[in-house]
C-alpha positions as CSV (number, residue, x, y, z in Angstrom):
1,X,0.0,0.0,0.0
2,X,1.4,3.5,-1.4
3,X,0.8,6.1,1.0
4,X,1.3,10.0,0.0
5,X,3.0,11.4,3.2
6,X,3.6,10.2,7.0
7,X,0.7,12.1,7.5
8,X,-1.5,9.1,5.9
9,X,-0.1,6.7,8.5
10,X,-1.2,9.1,11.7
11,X,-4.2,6.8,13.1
12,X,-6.1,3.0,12.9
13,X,-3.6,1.8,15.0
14,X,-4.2,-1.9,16.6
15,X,-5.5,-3.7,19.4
16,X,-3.7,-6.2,20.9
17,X,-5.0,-8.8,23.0
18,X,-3.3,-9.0,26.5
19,X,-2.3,-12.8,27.3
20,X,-0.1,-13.4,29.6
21,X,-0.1,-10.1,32.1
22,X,-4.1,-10.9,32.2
23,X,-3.6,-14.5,33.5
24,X,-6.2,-14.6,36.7
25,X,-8.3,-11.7,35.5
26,X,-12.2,-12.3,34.7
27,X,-12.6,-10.4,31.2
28,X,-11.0,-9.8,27.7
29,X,-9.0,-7.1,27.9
30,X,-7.1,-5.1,24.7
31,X,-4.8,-2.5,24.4
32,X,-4.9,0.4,22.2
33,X,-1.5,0.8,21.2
34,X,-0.7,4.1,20.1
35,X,3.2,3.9,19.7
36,X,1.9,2.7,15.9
37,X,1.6,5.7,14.9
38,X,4.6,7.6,13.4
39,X,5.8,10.1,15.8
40,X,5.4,6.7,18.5
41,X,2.5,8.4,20.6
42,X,-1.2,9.5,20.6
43,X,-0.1,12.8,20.1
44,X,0.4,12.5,16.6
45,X,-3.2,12.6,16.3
46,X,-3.8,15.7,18.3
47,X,-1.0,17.7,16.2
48,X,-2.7,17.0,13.1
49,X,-6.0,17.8,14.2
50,X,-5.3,21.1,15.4
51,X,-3.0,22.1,12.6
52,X,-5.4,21.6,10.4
53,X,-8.0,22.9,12.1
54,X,-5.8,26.4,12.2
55,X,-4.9,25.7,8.2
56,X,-8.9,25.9,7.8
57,X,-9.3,28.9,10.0
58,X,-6.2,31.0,8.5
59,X,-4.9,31.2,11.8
60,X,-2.0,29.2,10.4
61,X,-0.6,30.2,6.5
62,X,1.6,29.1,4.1
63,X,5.2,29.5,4.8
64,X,4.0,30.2,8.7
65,X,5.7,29.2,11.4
66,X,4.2,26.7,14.6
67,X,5.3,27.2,17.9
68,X,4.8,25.7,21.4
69,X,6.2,25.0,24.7
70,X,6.3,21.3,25.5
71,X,8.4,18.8,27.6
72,X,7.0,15.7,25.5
73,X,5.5,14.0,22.5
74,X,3.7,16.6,21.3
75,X,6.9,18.3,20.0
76,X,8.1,16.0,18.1
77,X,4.1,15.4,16.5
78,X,4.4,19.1,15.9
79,X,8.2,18.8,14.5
80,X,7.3,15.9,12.1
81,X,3.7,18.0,10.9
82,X,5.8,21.0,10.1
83,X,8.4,19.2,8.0
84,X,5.9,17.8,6.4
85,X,3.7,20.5,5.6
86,X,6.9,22.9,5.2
87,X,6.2,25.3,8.2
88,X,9.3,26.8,10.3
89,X,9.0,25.0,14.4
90,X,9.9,26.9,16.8
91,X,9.8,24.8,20.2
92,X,10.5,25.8,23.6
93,X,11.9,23.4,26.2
94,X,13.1,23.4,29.7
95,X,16.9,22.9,30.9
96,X,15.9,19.8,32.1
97,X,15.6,18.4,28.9
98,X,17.8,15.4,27.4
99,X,20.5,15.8,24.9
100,X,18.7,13.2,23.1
101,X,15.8,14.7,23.0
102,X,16.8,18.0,21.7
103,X,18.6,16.6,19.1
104,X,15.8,14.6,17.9
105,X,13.4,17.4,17.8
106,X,16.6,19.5,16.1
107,X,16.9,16.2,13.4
108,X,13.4,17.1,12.0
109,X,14.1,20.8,11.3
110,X,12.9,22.2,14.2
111,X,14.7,25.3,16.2
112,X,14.9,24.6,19.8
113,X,15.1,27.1,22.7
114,X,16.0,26.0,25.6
115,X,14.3,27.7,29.3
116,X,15.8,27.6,32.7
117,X,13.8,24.9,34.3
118,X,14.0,26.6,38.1
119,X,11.5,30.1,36.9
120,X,8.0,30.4,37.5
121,X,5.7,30.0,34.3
122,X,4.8,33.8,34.7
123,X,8.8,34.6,34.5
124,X,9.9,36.2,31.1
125,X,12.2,33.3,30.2
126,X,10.0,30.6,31.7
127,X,9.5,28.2,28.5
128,X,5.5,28.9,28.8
129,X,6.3,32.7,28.4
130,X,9.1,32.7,25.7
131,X,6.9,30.3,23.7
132,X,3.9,33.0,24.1
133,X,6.9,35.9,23.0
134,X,7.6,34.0,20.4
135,X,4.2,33.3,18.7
136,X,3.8,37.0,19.2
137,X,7.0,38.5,17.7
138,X,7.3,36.4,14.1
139,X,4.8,37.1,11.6
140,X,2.8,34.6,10.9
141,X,3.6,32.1,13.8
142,X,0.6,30.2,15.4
143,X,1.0,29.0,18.8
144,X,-0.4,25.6,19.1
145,X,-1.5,25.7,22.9
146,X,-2.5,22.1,23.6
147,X,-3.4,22.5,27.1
148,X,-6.2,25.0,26.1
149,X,-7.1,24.1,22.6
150,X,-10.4,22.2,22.6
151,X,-9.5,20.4,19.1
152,X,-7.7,18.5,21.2
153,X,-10.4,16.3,22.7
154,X,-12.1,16.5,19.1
155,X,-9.5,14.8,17.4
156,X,-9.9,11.6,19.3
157,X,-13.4,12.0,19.2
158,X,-13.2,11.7,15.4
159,X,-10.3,9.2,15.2
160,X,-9.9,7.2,18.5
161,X,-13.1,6.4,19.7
162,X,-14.5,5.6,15.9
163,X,-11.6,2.8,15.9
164,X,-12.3,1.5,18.9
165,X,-15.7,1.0,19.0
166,X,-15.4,-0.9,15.0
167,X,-12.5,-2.6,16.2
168,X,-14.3,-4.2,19.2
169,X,-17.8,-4.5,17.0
170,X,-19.4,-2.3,19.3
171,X,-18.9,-4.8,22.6
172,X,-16.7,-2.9,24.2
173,X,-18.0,-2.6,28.0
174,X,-15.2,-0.8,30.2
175,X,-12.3,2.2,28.5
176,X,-9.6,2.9,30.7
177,X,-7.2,6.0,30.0
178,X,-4.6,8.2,31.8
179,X,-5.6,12.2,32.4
180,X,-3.3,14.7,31.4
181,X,-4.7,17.4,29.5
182,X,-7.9,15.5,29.0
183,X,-7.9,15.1,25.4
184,X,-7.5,11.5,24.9
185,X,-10.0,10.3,27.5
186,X,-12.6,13.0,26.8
187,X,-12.7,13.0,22.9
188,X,-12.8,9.1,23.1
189,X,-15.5,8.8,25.9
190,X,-17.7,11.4,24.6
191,X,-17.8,9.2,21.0
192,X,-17.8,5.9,23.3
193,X,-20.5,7.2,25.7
194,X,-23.0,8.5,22.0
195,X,-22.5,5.0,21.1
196,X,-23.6,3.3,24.7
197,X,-24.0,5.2,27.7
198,X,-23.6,1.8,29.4
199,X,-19.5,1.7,28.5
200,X,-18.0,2.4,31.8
201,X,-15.2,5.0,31.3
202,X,-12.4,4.9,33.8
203,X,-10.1,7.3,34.3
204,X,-6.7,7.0,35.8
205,X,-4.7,10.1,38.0
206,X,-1.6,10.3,39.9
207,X,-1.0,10.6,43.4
208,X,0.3,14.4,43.6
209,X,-2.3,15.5,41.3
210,X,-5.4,16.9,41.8
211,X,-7.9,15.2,39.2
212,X,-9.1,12.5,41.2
213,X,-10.5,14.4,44.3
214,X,-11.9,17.4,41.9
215,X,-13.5,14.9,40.5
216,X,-15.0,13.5,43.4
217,X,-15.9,16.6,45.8
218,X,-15.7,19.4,43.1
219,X,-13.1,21.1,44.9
220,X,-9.7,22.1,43.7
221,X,-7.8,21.3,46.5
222,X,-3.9,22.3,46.2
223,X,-3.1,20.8,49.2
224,X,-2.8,17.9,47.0
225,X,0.0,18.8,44.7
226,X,3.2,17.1,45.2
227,X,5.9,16.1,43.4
228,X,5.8,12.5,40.8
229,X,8.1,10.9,38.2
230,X,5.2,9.2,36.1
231,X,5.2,11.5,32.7
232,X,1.8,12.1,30.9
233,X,-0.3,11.7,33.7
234,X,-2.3,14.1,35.6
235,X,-2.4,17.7,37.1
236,X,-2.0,20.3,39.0
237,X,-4.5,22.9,37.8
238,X,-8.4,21.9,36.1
239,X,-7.9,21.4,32.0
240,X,-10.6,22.7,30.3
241,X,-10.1,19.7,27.7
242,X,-11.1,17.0,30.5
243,X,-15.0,16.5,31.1
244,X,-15.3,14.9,34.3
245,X,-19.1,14.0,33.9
246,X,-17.9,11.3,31.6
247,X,-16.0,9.7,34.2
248,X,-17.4,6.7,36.1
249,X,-14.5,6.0,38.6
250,X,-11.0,6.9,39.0
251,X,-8.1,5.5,40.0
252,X,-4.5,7.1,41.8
253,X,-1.6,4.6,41.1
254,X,2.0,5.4,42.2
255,X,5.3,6.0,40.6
256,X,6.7,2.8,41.4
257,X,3.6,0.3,40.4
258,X,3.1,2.3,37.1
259,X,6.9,1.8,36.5
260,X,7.0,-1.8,37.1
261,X,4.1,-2.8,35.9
262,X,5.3,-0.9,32.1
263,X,8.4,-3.2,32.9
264,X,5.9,-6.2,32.9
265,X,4.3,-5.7,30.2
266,X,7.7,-5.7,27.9
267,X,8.5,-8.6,29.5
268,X,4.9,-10.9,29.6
269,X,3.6,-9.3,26.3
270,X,6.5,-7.8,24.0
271,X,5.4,-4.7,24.4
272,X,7.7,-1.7,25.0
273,X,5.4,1.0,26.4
274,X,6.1,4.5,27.8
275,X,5.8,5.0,31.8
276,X,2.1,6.5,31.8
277,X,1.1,3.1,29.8
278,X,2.2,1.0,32.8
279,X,-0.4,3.2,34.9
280,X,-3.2,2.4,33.0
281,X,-2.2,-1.1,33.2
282,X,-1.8,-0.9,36.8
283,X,-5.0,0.9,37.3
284,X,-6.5,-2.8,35.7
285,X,-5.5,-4.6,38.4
286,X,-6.2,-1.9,41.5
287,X,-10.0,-2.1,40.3
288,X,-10.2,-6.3,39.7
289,X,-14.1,-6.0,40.8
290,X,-15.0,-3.9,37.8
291,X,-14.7,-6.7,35.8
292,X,-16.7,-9.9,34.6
293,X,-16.4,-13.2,32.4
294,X,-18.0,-11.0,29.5
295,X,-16.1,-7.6,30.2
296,X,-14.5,-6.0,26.9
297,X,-11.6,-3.7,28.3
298,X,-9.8,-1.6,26.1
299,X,-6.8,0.1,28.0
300,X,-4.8,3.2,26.1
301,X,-1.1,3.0,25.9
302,X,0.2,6.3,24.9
303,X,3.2,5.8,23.9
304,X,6.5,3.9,22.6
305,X,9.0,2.4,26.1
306,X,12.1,3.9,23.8
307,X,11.8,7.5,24.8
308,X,12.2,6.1,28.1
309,X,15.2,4.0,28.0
310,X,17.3,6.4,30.6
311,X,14.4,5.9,33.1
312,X,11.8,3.2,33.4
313,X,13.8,0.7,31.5
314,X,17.1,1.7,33.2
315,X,18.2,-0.6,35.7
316,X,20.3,2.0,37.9
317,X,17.7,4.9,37.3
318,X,14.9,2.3,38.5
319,X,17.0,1.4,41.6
320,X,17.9,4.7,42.5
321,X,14.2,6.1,43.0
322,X,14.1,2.7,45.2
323,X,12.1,0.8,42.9
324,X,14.7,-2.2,42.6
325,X,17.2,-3.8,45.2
326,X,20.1,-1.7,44.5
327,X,22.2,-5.1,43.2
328,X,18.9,-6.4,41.3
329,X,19.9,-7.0,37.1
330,X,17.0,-9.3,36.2
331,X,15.6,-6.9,32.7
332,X,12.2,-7.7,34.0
333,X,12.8,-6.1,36.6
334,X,9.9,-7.5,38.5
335,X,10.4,-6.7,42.1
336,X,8.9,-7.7,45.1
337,X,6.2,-5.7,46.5
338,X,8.0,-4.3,49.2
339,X,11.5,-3.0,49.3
340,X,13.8,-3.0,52.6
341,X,15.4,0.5,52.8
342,X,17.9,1.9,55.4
343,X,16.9,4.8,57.3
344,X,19.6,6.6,56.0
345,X,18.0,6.0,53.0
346,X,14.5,7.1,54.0
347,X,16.1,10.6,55.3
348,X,17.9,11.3,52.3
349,X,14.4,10.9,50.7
350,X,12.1,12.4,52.5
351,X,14.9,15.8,52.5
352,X,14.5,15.3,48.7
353,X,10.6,15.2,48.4
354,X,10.8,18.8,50.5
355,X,13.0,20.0,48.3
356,X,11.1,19.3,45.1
357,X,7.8,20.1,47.0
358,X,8.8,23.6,47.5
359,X,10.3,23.9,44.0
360,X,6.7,22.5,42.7
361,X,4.7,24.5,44.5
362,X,6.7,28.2,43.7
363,X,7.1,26.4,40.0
364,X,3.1,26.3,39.5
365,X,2.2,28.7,41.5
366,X,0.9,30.6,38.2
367,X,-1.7,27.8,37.7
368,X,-3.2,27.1,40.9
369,X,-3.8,30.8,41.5
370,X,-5.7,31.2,37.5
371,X,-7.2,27.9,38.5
372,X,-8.9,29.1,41.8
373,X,-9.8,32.1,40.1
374,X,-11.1,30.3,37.3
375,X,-13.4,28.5,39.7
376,X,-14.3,31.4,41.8
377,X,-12.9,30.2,44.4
């Protein structure tokens, strides 16, 4: 099959039965496996969408230039569209940022500016605000905005939750899906939900974010903002993109148990999945109950384990957040529930977790205070 661009491959990506990791478990249960599509995540999808959304509108000419601030997939989606398409890419990023992934985003054309990491977003040189600069100071640049553009949620409701709902012949009975920004769990529940209100959507938060308990009292609470390593997954302010009336029940897994569990799944099922994949996996077996003999579960995995490498799937990395034995080299990496740690150890982490608490909390501070404001609060 001749396709005409990379473009023509964004989308219709598989589900794949889950065997072995599902052993024990009453139920089918599939995963949408989104590291198919070309840039290796679901936010391939979402980049098209919106830029041609903004080709429709005019917001986004000929010759023009697309710029945002992101710490993820979305900039290489966006670097890959704009090759394509021959726009200029103008991307901010933190310091914090790998080599690799610089150079990646550099490989496709893109120009990279790179933001000290320890600024609040309001700061001038805060990656958020030079990204905003930017978009305002070259002719014809459009600034994508994902956290605030509602084609995001639209453009899995025309691509995602079609596919999944053909793909499963209409039987699916339970959708489980991280919440970041909202967009992939909204756009693909709303579609799901039109379909058969019956589907029970799940939705799956972090501990250190405040999804879950908005979600469940209607209260933005940032007493509940803390620091986590899982990326992709949930918040610290209320996206606009995430519709919490479509959720039926959420789940809070950990840093450790989402890394793991990824590890798992490379190992049972030959799947190489990024961090936030192993949470939705992990959120499977926290809610066992939700399932029957006839359930149809259809978990999203995000995106590809590669861009993770130096983290998740790094033995030393893994052992050094206390996640592994310190002398543990099985690749698996399947470690016993609980890990024996020094109280040395235990110190040293707990001066740590204050020490990125505070930098958090002065980090974001920007967000929760347009967030309460938002909600009158």
């Amino acid at each position: 099959m001749i396709r005409e661009s990379v473009t023509d491959t964004i989308g219709n990506t598989p589900l794949i039965r889950l065997n072995r990791i599902a052993e024990g478990l009453r139920g089918s249960f599939y995963a949408k496996v989104e590291a198919y599509n070309p840039g290796q995540s679901a936010k391939d999808r979402i980049a098209l969408f919106m830029v041609e959304e903004a080709e429709k509108k005019g917001l986004l000419q000929p010759g023009g230039t697309i710029v945002e601030a992101t710490s993820g997939n979305t900039g290489y989606s966006i670097a890959m569209l704009a090759a394509i398409k021959g726009y200029r890419c103008i991307l901010t990023l933190t310091s914090k940022a790998s080599t690799e992934k610089i150079s990646l985003l550099r490989s496709l054309g893109a120009r990279v500016v790179i933001c000290p990491v320890d600024v609040a977003p309001e700061d001038p040189r805060s990656y958020y605000s030079q990204a905003e600069q930017i978009a305002r100071e070259t002719p014809g640049a459009f600034y994508l905005a994902q956290n605030f553009n509602r084609d995001n949620a639209l453009a899995h409701y025309h691509s995602t939750g079609p596919e999944i709902w053909e793909q499963t012949q209409g039987k699916i009975t339970h959708y489980i899906c991280c919440t970041g920004t909202g967009g992939t769990l909204t756009g693909t529940a709303r579609y799901l939900k039109e379909k058969n209100p019956a589907i029970r959507i799940l939705g799956v938060d972090a501990y250190g974010s405040v999804l879950k308990k908005f979600w469940e009292t209607g209260i933005y609470d940032p007493d509940e903002i803390r620091p986590y390593k899982v990326e992709g997954l949930g918040k610290n302010i209320i996206p606009s993109n995430l519709d919490f009336d479509l959720i039926d029940d959420y789940i809070k897994v950990n840093d450790r148990d989402s890394a793991l569990r990824a590890r798992d799944l490379a190992a049972m099922e030959g799947l190489l999945m990024g961090y936030s994949s192993g949470s939705a996996m992990q959120a499977v077996f926290q809610c066992p109950k939700e399932f029957h003999e006839d359930s149809l579960v259809v978990i999203l995995f995000s995106d590809h384990g590669s861009r993770y490498l130096g983290k998740i799937y790094n033995d030393s990395w893994m052992a050094e957040q206390g996640y592994l034995p310190p002398e543990s080299t099985d690749s698996r990496a399947i470690a016993p529930v609980s890990i024996c740690r020094t109280q040395d150890d235990r110190e040293a982490s707990r001066k740590r977790y204050r020490t990125y608490y505070l930098m958090y909390r002065l980090y974001y501070r920007k967000f929760i205070h347009q967030t309460q404001k938002s909600l009158g609060l």
